[in-house]
Structure formats: C-alpha cells, structure tokens
C-alpha positions as CSV (number, residue, x, y, z in Angstrom):
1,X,46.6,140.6,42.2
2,X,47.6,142.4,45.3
3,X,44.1,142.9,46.1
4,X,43.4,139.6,46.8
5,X,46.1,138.2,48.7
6,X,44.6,141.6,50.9
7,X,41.4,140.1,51.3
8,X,42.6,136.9,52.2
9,X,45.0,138.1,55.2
10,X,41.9,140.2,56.0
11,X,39.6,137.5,56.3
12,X,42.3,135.3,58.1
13,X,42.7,137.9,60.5
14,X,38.9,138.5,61.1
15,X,38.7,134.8,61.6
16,X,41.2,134.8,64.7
17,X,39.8,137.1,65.9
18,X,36.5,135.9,65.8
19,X,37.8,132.7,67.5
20,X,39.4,134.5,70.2
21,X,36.2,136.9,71.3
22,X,34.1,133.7,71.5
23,X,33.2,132.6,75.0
24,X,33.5,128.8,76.0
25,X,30.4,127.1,78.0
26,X,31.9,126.2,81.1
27,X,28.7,124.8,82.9
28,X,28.4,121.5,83.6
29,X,24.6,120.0,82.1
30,X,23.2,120.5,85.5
31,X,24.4,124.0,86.0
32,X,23.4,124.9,82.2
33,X,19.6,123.4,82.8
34,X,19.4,125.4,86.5
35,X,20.3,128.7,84.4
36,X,17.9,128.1,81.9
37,X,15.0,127.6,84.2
38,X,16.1,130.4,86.4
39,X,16.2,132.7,83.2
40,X,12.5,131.3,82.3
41,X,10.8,132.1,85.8
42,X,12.2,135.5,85.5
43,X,10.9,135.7,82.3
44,X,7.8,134.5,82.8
45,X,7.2,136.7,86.0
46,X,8.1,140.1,83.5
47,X,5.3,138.8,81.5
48,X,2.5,138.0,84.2
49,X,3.1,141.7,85.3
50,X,3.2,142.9,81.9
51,X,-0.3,141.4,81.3
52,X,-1.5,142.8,84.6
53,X,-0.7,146.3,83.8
54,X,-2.0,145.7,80.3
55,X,-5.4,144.2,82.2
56,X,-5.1,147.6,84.6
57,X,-5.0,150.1,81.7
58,X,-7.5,148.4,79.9
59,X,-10.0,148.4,83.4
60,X,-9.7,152.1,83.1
61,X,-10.9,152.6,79.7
C-alpha cells in the first residue's frame, strides 16, 4: 500500500506547486480591456500585412 500513499504526496506536491507558478491578474478592468485592444491592433496589423504579401506573391504568378 506504499504505492499509494506515494502518489498521493506526489500529487499533493504537484498541486503546490502548481499553485505557486500561477501568476495573479493584477490589472485593474480598465488596464485589462486597454491590453486587450492593444494586443488586437497588433494583431490585426500582422494580418493586413500578411494578406498583402499573400496578394503580392499571388500578383506575380
């Protein structure tokens, strides 16, 4: 029965330090939501010149 008593400390361990690792949201709403759009215009600016080089290659076939 050793065996499980093992994989019980093991997974209690795990879980600690599981909890530990795991960042905490310290933005306040306002500070989250400016993030989230700043994140989305860059976003969307990789993908406007990601179809324009797709729209360049194809121009050239």
């Amino acid at each position: 029965m050793s065996r499980g008593n093992q994989r019980e400390k093991a997974r209690a361990k795990n879980q600690k330090a599981e909890a530990s690792v795991k960042s905490k949201n310290t933005m306040s709403g306002s500070e989250f939501q400016r993030h989230k759009e700043n994140s989305a215009a860059i976003m969307r600016e990789k993908q406007r010149l990601a179809n324009e080089r797709k729209a360049a290659e194809a121009g050239k076939k």
